[in-house]
Each structure stands twice: as structure tokens, then as C-alpha cells.
C-alpha positions, 0 to 999 in steps of 0.5 A: 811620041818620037825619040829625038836624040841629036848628038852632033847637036850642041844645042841637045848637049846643053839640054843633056847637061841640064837634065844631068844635073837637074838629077844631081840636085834632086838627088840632094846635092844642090852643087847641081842647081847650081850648076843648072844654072850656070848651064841656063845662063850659059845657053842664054848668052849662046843663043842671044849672040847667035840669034839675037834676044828677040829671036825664039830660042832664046827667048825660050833660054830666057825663061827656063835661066829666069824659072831654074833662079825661082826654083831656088827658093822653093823649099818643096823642090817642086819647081824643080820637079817641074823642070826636071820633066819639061827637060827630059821633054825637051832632051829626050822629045825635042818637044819643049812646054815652055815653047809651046807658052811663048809661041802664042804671046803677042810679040811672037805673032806674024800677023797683026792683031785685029 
């Protein structure tokens, strides 16, 4: 695996921010998850006014926002866990799980079904 770190990238600085306070809230301030949140929120509402919600990334947005409100309600903190890695995935590999997932559902394929 390749390092991808992209600074002049907005789209990684939101992705670094997360993976921050990702740590933050596993470290025992839930100000963090919080805040994760917020940033998931915020990445949602960047991507659909700059792509549309259909289009990919946000749809990707879409879920990791709808994952971090779960993992609020998991008194493990394993969800968040979960996240944690799949974050550093994505800000450190440019390789994202959840991207993987969503690009085989039927609304993301090109081609007509058989």
C-alpha cells in the first residue's frame, strides 16, 4: 500500500479532521463524536452541493454521517473502533471500505442488469 497524503486537498483535510477527533472520542472525550459528527454532517452537505446526492462520494458521505449517529449508541465503542480504522484508511491510503461496498449496489452500475 501506497502513502497518499493530499494537503492541497480539502476533501483529505475533512478526512484528517475526523480521523482527529475520532481519536479524541476514543481517548474518553465524547466532545469528539460529537464532533465527528458534525464534520460527517458537514462533508454530507459539501458533497451533495458540489456533486449531487446520487453522485458517489456523497453517497459514500452519506453513510460513514448515518454509521458515526450508530456508533453513538453502542456502549462498546466498537463501532467506533471500526471507524477509526476504515478513517485512517481513507486519510492516510486513499483506500476507503465503505466505497468498496457501495460501488457493487445496483444504483451504481453502468450497465443493465440481465
Amino acid at each position: 500500500m501506497e502513502l497518499k497524503i493530499e494537503l492541497k486537498s480539502l476533501e483529505w483535510w475533512f478526512w484528517f479532521i475526523t480521523l482527529i477527533a475520532l481519536v479524541v472520542g476514543l481517548a474518553g472525550k465524547n466532545e469528539g463524536f460529537y464532533l465527528v459528527i458534525i464534520i460527517s454532517i458537514i462533508q454530507f452537505f459539501y458533497f451533495t452541493a458540489k456533486r449531487g446526492f446520487p453522485a458517489f462520494p456523497t453517497q459514500v458521505r452519506f453513510v460513514y454521517g448515518i454509521f458515526t449517529i450508530i456508533a453513538l449508541f453502542d456502549p462498546t465503542r466498537l463501532f467506533y473502533w471500526a471507524l477509526l480504522i476504515g478513517t485512517v484508511m481513507v486519510t492516510l491510503f486513499n483506500t476507503c471500505f465503505i466505497a468498496r461496498i457501495l460501488i457493487y449496489m445496483p444504483w451504481n452500475k453502468n450497465e443493465r442488469l440481465s
